[in-house]
Backbone bond lengths (Angstrom), bond angles and torsions (degrees), N, CA, C in turn:
res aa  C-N    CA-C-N  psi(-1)  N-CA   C-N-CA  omega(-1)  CA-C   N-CA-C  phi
1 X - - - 1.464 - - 1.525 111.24 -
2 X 1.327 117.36 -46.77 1.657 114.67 -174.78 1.533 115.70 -89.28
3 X 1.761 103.30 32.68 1.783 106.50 172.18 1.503 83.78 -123.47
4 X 1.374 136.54 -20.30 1.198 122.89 179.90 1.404 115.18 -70.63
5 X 1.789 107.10 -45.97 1.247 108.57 165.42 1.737 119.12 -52.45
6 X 0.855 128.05 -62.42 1.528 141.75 164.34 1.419 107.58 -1.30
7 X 1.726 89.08 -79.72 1.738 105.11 -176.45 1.787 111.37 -55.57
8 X 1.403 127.12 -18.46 1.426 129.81 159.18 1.126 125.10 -70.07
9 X 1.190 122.00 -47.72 1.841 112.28 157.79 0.916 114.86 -51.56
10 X 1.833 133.38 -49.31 0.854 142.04 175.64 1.531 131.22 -19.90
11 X 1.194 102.91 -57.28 1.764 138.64 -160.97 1.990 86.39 -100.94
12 X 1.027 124.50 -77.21 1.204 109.43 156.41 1.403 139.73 -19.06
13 X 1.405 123.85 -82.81 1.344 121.61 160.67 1.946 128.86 -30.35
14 X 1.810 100.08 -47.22 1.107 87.18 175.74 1.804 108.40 -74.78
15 X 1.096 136.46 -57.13 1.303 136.62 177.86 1.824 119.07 -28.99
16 X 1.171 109.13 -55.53 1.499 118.32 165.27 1.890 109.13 -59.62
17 X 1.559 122.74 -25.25 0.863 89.40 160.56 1.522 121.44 -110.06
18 X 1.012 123.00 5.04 1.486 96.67 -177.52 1.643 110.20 -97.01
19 X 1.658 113.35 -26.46 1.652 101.40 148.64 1.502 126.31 -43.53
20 X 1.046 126.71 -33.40 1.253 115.06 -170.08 2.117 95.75 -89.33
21 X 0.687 107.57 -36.68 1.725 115.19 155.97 1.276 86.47 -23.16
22 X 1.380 104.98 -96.22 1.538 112.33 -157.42 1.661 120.16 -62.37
23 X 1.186 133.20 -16.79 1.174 111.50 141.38 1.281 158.28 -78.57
24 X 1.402 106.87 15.69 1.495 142.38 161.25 1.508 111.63 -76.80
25 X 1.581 95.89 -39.35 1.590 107.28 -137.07 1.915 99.93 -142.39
26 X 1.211 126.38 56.24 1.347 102.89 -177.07 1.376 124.62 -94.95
27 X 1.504 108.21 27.68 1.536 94.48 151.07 1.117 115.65 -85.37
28 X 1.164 110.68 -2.14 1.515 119.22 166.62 1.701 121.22 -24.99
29 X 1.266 91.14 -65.86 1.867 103.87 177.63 1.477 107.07 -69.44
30 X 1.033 128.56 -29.62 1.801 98.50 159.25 1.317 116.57 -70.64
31 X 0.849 129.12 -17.32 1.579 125.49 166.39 1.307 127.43 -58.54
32 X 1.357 101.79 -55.31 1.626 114.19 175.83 2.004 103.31 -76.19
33 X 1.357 115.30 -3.49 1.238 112.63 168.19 1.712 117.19 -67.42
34 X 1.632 76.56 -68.75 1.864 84.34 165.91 1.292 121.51 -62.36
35 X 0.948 128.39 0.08 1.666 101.54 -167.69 1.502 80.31 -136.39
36 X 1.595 99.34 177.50 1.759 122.69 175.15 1.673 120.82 -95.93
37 X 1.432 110.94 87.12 1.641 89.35 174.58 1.387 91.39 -114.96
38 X 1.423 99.39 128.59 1.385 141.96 177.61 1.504 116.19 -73.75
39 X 1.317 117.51 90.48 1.350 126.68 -177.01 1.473 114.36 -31.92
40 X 1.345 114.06 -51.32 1.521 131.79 -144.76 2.288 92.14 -79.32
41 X 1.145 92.39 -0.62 1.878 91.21 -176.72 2.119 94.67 -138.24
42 X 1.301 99.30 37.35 1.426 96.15 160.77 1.632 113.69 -74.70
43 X 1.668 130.49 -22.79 1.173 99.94 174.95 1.346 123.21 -79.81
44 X 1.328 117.16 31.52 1.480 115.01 -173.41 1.947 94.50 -122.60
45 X 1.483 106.72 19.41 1.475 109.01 175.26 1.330 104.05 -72.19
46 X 1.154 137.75 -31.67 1.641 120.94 -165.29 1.489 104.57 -95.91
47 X 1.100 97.25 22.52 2.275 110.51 178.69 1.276 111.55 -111.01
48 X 1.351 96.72 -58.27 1.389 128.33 176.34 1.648 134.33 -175.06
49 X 1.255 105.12 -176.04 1.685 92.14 -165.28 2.000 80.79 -136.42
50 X 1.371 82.60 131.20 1.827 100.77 -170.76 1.712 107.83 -91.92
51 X 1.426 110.40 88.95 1.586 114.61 -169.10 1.364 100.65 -84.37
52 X 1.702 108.70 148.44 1.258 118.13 167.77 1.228 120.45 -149.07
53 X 1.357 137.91 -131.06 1.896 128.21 -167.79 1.416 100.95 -118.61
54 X 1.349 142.95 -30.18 1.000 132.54 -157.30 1.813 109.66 -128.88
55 X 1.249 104.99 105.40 1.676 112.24 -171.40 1.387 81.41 -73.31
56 X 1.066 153.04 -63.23 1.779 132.59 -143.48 1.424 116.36 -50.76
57 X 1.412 129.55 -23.42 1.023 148.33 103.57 1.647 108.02 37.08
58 X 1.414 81.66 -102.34 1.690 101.79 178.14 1.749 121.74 -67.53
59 X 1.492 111.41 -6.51 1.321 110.91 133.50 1.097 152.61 -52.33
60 X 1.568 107.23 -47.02 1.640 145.73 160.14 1.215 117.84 -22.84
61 X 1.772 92.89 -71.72 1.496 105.77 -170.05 1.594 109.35 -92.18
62 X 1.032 128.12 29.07 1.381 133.06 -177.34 1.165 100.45 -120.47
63 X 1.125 129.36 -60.96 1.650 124.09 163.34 1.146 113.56 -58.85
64 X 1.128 129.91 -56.39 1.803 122.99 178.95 1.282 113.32 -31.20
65 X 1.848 116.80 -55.45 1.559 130.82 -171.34 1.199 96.35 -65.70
66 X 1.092 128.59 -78.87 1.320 112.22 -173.09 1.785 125.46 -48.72
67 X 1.369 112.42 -40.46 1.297 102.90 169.71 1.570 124.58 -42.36
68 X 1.293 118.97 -49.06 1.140 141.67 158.89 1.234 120.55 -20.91
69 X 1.482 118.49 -95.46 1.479 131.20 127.04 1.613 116.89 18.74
70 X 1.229 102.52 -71.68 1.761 96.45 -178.68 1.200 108.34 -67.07
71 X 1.418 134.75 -50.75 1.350 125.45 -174.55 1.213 124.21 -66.68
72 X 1.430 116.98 -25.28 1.664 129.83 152.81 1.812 100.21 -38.99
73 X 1.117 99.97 -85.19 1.974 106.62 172.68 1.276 124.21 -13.60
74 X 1.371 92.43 -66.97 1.491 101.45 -172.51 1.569 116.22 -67.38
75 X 1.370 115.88 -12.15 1.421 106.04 -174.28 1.913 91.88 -89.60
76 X 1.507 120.42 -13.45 1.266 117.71 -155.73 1.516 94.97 -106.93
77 X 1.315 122.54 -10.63 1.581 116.74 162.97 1.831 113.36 -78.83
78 X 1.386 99.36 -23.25 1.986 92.25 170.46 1.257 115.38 -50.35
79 X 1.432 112.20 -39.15 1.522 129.81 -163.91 1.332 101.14 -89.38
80 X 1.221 120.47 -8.59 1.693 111.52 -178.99 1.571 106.19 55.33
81 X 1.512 119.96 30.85 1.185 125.23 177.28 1.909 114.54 -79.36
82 X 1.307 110.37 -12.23 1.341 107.02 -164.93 1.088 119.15 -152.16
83 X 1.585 108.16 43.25 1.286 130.15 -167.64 1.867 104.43 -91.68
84 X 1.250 126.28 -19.99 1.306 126.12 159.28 1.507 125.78 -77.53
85 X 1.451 104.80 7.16 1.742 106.47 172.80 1.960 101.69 -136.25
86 X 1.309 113.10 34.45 1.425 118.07 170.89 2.209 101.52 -75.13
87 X 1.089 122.30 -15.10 1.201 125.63 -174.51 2.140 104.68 -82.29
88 X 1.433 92.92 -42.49 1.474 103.01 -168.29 1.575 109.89 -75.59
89 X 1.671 101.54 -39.34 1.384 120.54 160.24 1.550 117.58 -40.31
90 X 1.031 106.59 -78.34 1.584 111.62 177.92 1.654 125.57 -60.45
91 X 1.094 119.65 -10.25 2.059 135.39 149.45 1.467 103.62 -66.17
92 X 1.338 118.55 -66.64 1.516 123.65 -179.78 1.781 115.37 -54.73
93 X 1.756 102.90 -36.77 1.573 78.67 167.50 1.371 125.43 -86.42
94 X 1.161 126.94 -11.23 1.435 148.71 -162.25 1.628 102.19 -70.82
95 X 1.476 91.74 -63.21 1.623 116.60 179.08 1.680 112.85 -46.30
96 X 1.457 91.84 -55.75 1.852 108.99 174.51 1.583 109.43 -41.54
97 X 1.234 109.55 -68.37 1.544 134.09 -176.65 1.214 111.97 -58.85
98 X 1.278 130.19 -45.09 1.318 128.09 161.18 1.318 124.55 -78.09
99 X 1.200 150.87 -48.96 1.741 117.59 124.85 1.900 128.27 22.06
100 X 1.620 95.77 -108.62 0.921 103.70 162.77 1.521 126.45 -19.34
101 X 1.580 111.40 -77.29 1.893 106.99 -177.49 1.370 92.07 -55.79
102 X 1.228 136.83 -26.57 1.796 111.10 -163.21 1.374 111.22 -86.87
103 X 1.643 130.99 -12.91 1.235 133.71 141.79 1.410 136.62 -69.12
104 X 1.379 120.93 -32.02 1.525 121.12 150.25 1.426 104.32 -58.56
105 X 1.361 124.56 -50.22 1.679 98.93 -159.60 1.560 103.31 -69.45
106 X 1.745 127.96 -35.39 1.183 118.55 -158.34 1.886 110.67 -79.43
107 X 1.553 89.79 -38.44 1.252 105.48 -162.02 2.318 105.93 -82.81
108 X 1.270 106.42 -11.26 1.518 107.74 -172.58 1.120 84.56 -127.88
109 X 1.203 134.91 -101.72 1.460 142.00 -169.45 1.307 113.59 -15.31
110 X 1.121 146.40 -68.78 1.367 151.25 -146.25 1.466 92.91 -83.01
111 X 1.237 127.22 -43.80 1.779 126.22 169.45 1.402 110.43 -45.31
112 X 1.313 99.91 -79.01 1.859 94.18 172.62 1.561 106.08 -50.89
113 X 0.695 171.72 -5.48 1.237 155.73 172.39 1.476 120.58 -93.17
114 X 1.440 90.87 -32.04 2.211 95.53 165.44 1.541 105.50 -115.34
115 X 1.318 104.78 51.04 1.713 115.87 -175.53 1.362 125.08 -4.76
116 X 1.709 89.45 73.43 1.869 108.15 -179.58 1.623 83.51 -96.46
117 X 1.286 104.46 139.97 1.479 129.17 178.00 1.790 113.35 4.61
118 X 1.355 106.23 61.22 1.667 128.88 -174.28 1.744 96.52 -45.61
119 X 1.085 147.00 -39.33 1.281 129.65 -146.72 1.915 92.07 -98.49
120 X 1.572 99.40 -34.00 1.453 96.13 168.42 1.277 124.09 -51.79
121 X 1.033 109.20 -59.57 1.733 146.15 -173.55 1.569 97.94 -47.28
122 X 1.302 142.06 -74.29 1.168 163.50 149.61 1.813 99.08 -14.61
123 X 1.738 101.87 -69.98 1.574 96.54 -178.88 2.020 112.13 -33.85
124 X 1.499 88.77 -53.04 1.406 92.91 -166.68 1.743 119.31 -66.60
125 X 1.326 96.86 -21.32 1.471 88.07 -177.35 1.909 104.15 -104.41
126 X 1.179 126.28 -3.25 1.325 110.25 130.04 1.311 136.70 -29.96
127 X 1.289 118.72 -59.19 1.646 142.04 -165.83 1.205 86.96 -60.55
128 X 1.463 122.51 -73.16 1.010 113.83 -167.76 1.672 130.94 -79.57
129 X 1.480 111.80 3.80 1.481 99.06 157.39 1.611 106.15 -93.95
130 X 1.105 125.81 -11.59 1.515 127.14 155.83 1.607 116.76 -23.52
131 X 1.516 91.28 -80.04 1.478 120.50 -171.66 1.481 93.25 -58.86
132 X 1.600 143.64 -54.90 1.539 129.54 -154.92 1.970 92.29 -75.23
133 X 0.991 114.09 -32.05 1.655 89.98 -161.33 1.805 102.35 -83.17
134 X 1.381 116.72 -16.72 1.328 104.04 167.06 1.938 106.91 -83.42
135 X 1.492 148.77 7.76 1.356 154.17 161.78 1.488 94.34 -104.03
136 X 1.659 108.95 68.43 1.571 97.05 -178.89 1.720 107.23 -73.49
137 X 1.182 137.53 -8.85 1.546 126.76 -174.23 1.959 95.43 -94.82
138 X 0.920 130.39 -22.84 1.366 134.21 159.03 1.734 118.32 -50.32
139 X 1.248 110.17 -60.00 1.489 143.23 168.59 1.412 95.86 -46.05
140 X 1.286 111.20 -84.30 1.982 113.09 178.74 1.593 121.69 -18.45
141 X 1.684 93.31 -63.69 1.292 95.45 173.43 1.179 137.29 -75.60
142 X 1.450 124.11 1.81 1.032 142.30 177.03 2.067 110.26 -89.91
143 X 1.493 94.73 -28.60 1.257 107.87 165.06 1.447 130.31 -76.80
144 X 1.486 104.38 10.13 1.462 120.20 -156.51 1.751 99.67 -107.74
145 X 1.453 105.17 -11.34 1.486 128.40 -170.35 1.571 117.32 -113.51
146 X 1.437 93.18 -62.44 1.452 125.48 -164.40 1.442 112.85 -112.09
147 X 1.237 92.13 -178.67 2.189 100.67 -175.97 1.573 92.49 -157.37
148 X 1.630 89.44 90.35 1.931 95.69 142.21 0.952 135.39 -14.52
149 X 1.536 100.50 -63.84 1.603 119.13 -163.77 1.387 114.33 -60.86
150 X 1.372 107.08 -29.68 2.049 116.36 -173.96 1.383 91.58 -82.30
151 X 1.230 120.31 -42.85 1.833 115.59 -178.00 1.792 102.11 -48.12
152 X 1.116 110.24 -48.33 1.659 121.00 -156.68 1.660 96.19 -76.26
153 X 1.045 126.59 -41.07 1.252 130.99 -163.40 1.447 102.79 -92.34
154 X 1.580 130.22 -26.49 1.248 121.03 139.12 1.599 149.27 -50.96
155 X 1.388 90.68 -20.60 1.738 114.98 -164.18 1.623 82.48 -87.27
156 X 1.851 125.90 -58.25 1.321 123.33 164.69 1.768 129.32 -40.02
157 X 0.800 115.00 -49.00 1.324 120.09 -176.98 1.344 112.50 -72.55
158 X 1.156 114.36 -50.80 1.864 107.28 -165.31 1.947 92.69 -90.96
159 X 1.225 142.89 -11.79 1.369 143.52 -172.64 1.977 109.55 -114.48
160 X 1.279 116.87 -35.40 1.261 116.43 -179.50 1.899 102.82 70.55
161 X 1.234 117.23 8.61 1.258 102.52 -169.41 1.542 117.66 -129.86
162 X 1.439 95.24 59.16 1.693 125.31 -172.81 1.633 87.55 -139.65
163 X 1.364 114.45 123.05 1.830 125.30 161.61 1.781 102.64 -70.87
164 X 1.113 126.05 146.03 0.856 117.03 150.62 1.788 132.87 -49.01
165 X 1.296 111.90 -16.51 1.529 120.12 170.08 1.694 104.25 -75.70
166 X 1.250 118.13 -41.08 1.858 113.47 178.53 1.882 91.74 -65.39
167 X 1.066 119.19 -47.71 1.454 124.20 -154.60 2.164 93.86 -49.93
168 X 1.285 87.46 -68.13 1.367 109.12 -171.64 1.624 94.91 -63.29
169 X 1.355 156.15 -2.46 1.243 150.30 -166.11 1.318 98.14 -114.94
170 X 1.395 124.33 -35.08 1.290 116.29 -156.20 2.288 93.85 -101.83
171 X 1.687 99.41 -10.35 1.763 99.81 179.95 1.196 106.26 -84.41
172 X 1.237 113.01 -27.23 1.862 108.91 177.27 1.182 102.05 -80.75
173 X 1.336 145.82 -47.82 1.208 144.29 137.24 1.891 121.84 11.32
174 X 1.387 106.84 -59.93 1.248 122.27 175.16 1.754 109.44 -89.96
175 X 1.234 134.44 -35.41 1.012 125.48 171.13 1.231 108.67 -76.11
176 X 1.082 152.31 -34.75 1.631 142.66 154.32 1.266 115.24 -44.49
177 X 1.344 138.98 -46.78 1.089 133.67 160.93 1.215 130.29 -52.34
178 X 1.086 137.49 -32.57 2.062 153.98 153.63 1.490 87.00 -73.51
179 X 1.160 156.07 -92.13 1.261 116.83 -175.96 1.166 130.77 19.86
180 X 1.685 98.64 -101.80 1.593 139.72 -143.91 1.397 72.29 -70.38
181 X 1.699 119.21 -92.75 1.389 129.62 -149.28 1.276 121.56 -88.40
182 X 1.563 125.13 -24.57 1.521 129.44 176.01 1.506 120.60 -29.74
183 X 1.500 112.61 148.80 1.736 97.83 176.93 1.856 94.43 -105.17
184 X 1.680 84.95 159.28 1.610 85.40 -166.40 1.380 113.68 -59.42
185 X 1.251 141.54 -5.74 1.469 115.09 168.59 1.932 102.69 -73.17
186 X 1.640 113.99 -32.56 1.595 94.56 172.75 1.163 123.31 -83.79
187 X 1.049 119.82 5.01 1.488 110.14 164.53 1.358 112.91 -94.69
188 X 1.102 128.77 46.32 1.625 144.23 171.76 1.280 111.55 -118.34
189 X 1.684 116.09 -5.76 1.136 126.03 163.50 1.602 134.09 -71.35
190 X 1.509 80.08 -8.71 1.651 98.09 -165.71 1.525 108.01 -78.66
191 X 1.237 127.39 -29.96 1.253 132.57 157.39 1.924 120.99 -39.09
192 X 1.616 101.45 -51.55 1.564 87.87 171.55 1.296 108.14 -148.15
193 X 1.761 102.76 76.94 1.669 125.41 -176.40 1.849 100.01 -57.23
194 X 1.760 86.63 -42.74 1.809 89.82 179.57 1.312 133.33 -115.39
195 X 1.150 96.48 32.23 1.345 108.06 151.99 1.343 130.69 -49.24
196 X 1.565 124.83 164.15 1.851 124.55 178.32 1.538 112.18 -62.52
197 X 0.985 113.14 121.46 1.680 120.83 172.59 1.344 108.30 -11.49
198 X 1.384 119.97 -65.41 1.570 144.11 -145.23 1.716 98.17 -81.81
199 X 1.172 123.26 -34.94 1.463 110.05 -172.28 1.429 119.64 -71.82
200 X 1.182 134.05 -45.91 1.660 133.31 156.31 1.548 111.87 -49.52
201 X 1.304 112.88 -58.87 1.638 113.63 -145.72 1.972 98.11 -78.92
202 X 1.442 114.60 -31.91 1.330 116.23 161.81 1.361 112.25 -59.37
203 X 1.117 168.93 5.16 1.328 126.14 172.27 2.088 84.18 -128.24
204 X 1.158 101.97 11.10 1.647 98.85 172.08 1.265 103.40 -71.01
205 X 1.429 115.98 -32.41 1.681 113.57 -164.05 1.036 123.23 -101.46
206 X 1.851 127.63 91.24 1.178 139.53 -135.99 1.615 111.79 -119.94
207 X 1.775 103.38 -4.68 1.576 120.70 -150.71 1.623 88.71 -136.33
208 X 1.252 129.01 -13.22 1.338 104.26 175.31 1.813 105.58 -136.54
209 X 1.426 84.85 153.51 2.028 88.24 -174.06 1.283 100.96 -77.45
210 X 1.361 107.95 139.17 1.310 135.99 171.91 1.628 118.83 -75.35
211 X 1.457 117.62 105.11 1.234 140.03 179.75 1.817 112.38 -40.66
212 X 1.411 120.02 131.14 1.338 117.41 -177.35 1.817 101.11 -90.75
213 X 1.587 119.73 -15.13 1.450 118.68 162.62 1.137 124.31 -70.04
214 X 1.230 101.92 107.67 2.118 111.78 -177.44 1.696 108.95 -45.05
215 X 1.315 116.09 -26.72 1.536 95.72 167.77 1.586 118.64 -91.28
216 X 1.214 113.82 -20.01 1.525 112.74 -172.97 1.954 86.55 -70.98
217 X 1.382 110.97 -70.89 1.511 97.75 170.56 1.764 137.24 -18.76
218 X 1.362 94.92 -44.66 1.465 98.20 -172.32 2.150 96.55 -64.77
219 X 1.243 98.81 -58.16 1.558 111.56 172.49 2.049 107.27 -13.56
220 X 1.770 91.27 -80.80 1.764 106.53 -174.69 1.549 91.85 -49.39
221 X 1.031 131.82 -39.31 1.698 107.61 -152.69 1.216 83.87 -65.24
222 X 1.272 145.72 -67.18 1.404 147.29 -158.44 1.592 108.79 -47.38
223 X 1.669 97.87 -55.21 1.921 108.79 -158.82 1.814 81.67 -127.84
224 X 1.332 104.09 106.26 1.902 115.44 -179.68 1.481 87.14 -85.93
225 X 1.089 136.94 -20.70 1.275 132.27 -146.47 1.767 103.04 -90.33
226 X 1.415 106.64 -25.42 1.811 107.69 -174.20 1.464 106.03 -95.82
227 X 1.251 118.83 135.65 1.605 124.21 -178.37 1.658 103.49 -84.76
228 X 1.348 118.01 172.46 1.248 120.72 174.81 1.741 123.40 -60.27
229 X 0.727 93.30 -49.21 2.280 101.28 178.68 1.507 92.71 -60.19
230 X 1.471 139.26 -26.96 1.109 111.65 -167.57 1.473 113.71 -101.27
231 X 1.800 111.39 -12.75 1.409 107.57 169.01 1.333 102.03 -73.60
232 X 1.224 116.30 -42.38 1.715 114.91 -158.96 1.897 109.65 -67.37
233 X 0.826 108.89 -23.53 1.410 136.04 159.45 1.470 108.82 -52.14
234 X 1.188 116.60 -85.05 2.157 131.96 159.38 1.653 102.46 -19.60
């Protein structure tokens, strides 16, 4: 029981800090784009940070840990073993998940969108919707925030270089995952997984002004949470 707890600060601590990194600091995330920081040696972050060539990498092990992580949980919520840290739980996944989307959107998204090396760009964010629909309890919770599906249908529209067979491979993909693991407010998504990008993720964004540039726009529908100076900035 007290390595499960462990591994929750764990995943926590690092997430709380390197967001707050990046809002000090957001060139931050091109950094950690280019280079490799390797989840699995975060306690050696306050020493140093072990750079290398391949950020997807640091996708890897961020979803992996946490994938991990949940299924640890879930066998420890049968037991009603860890019902006094469901508060710390739900910061740590939040934190996790928000991370993550804030490096896809800065570090993939914003490339395709000012068509820096699109076929690259695309390669990479393939991989990585690869990797999330096979970590379907990773995926869930990520659905608990976010919507795949507007990412995917963005990556289609502004690139043309999604078949409709990846499109449709990678949506069942996400609806199997809200299934199996979704909590019931996300599995209410399942009604309009494919729906237009813009109709959910617009009226989420209630705190920041909405950009009159059709690409800074396309951006908020996805991430409501970034104002204009700071994409145009990215």
């Amino acid at each position: 029981m007290g390595e499960i707890i462990d591994l929750l600060y764990y995943i926590l601590d690092l997430s709380c800090t390197i967001n707050r990194f990046f809002s000090v600091y957001p060139q931050g995330r091109i950094i950690f784009f280019h280079e490799d920081f390797h989840l699995t040696q975060v306690c050696s972050l306050y020493i140093e940070i072990k750079l290398r060539k391949n950020f997807f990498f640091y996708f890897i092990r961020l979803i992996q840990l946490f994938e991990t992580f949940l299924r640890v949980y879930e066998r420890a919520q049968q037991f009603n073993e860890i019902s006094d840290y469901i508060e710390i739980f739900e910061e740590t996944k939040y934190e996790t998940i928000t991370l993550f989307n804030d490096l896809l959107a800065s570090c993939c998204i914003d490339s395709l969108l000012n068509n820096d090396n699109k076929s690259e760009n695309v390669e990479s964010i393939i991989n990585i919707f690869s990797l999330l629909i096979t970590e379907k309890r990773f995926l869930a919770a990520y659905e608990d925030y976010f919507n795949l599906c507007e990412i995917i249908d963005l990556v289609h529209q502004t690139t043309g270089l999604l078949d409709d067979q990846q499109i449709e491979f990678y949506t069942d993909g996400v609806k199997q995952a809200i299934e199996v693991y979704g909590t019931p407010s996300c599995k209410r998504k399942l009604t309009s997984v494919k729906t237009s990008p813009s109709e959910g993720s617009a009226s989420a964004n209630t705190s920041v002004k909405q950009s009159t540039n059709t690409n800074v726009q396309m951006i908020q529908d996805l991430f409501p949470h970034l104002d204009e100076k700071y994409i145009q900035v990215s």
